[in-house]
C-alpha positions as CSV (number, residue, x, y, z in Angstrom):
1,X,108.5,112.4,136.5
2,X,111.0,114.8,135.6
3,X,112.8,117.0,138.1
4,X,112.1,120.4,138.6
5,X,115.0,122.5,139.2
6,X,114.9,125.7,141.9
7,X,115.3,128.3,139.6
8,X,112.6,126.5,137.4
9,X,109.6,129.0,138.1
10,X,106.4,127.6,139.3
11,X,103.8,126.4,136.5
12,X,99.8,125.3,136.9
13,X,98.8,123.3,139.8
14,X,102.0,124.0,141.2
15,X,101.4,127.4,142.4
16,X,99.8,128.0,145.2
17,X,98.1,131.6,146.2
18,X,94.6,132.4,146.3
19,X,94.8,134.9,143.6
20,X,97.5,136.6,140.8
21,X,98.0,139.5,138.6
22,X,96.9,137.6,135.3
23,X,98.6,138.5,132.7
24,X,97.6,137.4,128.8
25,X,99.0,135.3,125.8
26,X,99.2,138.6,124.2
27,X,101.0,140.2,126.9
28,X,97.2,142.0,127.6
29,X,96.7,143.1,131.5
30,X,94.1,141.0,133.1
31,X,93.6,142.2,136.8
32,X,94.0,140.1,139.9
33,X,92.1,136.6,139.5
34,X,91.5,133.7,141.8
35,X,94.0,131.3,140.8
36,X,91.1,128.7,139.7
37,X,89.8,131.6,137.0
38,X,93.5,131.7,135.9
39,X,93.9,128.3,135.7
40,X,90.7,127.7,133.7
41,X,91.8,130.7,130.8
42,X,95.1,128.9,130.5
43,X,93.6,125.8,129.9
44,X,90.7,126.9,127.3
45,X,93.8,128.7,125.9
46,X,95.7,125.4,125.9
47,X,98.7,126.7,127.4
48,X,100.4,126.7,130.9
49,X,100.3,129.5,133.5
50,X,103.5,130.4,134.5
51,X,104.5,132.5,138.0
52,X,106.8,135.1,136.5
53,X,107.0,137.6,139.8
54,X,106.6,135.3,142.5
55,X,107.5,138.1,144.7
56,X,104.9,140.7,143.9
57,X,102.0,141.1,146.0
58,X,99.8,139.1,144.6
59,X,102.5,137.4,142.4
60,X,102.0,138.0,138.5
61,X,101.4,134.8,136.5
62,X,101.2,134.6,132.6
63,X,99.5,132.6,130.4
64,X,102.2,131.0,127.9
65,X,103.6,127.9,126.0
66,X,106.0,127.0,128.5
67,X,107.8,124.4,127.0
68,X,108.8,127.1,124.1
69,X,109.8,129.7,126.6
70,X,112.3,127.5,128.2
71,X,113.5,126.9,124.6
72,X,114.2,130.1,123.2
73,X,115.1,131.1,126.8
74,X,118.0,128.1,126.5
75,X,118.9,129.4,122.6
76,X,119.4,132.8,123.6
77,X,121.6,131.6,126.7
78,X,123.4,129.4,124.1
79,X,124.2,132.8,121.5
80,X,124.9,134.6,124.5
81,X,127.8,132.0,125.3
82,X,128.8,132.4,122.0
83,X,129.1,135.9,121.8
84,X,130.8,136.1,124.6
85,X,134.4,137.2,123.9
86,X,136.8,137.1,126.9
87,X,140.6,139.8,125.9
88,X,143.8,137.7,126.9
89,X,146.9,139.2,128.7
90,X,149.3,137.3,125.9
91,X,153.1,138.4,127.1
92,X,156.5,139.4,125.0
93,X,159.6,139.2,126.8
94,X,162.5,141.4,126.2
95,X,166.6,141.3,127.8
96,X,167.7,144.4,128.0
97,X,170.5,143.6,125.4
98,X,168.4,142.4,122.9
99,X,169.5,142.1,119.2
100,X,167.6,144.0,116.2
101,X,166.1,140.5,114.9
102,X,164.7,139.6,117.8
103,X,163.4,142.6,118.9
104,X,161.5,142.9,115.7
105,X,160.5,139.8,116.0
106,X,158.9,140.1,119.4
107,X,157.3,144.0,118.2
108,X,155.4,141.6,115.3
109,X,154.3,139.6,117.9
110,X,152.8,142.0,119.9
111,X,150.9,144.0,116.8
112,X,149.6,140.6,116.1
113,X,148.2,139.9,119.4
114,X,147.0,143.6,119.5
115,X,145.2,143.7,116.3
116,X,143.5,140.1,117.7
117,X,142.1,142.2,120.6
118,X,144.0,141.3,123.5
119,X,146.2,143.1,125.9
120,X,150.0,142.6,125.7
121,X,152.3,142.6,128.6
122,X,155.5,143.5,127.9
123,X,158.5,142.3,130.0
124,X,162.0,143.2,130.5
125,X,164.1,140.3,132.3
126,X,167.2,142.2,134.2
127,X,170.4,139.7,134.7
128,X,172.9,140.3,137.5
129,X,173.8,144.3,137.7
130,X,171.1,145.0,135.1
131,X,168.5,145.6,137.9
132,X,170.8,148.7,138.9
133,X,170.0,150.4,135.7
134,X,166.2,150.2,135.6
135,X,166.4,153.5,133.6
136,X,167.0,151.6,130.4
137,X,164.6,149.3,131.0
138,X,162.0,152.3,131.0
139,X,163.6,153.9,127.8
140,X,163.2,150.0,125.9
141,X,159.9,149.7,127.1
142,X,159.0,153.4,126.4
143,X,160.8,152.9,122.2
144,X,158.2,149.6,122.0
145,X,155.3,151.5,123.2
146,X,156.1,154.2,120.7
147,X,156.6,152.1,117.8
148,X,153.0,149.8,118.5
149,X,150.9,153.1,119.2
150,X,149.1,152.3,115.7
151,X,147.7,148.8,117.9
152,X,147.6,150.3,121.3
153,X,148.1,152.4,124.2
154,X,149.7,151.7,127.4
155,X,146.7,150.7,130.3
156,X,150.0,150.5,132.7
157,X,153.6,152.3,132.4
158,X,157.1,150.4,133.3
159,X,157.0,149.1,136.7
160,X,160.0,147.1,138.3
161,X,159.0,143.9,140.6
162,X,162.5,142.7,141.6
163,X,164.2,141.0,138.4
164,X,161.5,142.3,136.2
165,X,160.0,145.2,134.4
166,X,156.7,145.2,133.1
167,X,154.2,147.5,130.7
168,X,150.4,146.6,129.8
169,X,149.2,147.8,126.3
170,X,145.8,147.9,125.7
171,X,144.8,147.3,122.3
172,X,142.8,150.2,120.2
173,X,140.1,147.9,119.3
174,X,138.3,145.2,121.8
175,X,137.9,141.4,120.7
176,X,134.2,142.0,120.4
177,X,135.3,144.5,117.5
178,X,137.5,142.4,115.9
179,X,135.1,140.1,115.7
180,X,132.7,142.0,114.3
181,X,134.6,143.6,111.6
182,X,136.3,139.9,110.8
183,X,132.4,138.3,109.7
184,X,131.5,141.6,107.9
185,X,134.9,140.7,105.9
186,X,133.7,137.1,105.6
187,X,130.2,138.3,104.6
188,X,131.6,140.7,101.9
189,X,134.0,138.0,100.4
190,X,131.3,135.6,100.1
191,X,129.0,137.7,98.2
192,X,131.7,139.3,96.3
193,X,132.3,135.1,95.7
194,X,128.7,135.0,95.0
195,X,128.5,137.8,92.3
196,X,131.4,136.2,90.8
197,X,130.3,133.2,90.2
198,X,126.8,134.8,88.5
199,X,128.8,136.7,86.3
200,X,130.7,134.1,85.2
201,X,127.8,132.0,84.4
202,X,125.7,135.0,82.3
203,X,128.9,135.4,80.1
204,X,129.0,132.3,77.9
205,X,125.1,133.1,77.0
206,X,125.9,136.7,76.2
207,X,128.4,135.9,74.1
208,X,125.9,133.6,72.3
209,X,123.6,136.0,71.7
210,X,125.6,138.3,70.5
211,X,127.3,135.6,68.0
212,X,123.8,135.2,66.6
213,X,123.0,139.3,66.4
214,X,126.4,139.8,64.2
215,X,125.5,136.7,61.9
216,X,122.5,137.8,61.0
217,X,123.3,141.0,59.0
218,X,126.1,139.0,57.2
219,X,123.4,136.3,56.0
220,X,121.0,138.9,54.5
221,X,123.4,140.8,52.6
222,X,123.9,137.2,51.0
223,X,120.4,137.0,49.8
């Protein structure tokens, strides 16, 4: 026998009231009904009777295919899943003597993980006397945020925890975003592939055809 889970609602002989709210295969209102008269549609119907407010006073119960509820109930939980998109803290680290390069380097960084949808925390590590001059520190953070406003927007300005001094930049677009505009993309190239392709195929046989049109002119002058 296979076991029924808690959250599994209660189906057939397995509920247990003297009466329900009926409610149809159609979704049609039926009015309160012994639970025998409810049991006896769902059968003739050849479907299950499912508790769906257990609750309500009497409960409600509806007449379904069970088994194909808990189906589409577990494929809609599955596209739910994934859907789901979660936005990352990724983190760039700066010293507060940094060199051009690398400070380019890191900037890229952050645009990339920006334009991906996540949040970027940026970090300045102070060495020795450093951490007496936290103004810099503010003025390098503030330069970055400037130059990535076109990806995002600070959620949190310079604060200094001991050693450190941190920024969070949101970015302009969330990951569900993102994600949506990267299949539209992937969706146009395909049928931009698609169309391609067609054409490509149509050519050789109007070319053909037009081969034929010209030559025909050319042989009846020749008569």
């Amino acid at each position: 026998m296979k076991e029924l889970r808690i959250t599994d609602p209660r189906t057939n002989d397995r509920i247990r009231v003297p009466e329900v709210r009926l409610v149809g295969p159609q979704g049609e209102q039926v009015g309160v009904v012994p639970i025998a008269v409810a049991l006896r549609l769902a059968q003739e119907a050849e479907l299950d009777l499912v508790e769906v407010a257990p609750n309500s006073k009497p409960p409600v119960a509806k007449i379904m295919d069970y088994g194909k509820f808990k189906y589409e109930a577990a494929q809609k939980a599955k596209e739910a899943r994934r859907n789901q998109v979660n936005t990352d803290l990724k983190e760039v680290r700066f010293r507060l003597k940094i060199d051009v390069h690398d400070y380019e380097t890191k900037r890229k960084r952050a645009e990339g993980f920006l334009l991906g949808g996540d949040k970027v925390k940026a970090m300045i590590l102070f060495r020795g006397r450093e951490q007496s001059r936290p103004e810099q520190g503010v003025r390098l953070l503030q330069k970055f945020a400037e130059e990535i406003a076109e990806f995002g927007v600070v959620e949190s300005r310079p604060t200094q925890d001991g050693r450190n001094m941190t920024m969070i930049i949101a970015p302009l677009k969330n990951k569900s975003d993102v994600k949506g505009e990267l299949n539209a993309k992937r969706a146009a190239e395909k049928a931009e592939r698609k169309a391609s392709e067609h054409s490509a195929k149509t050519k050789p046989a109007d070319a053909t055809t037009s081969g034929t049109a010209a030559a025909t002119p050319a042989d009846s002058s020749a008569e």
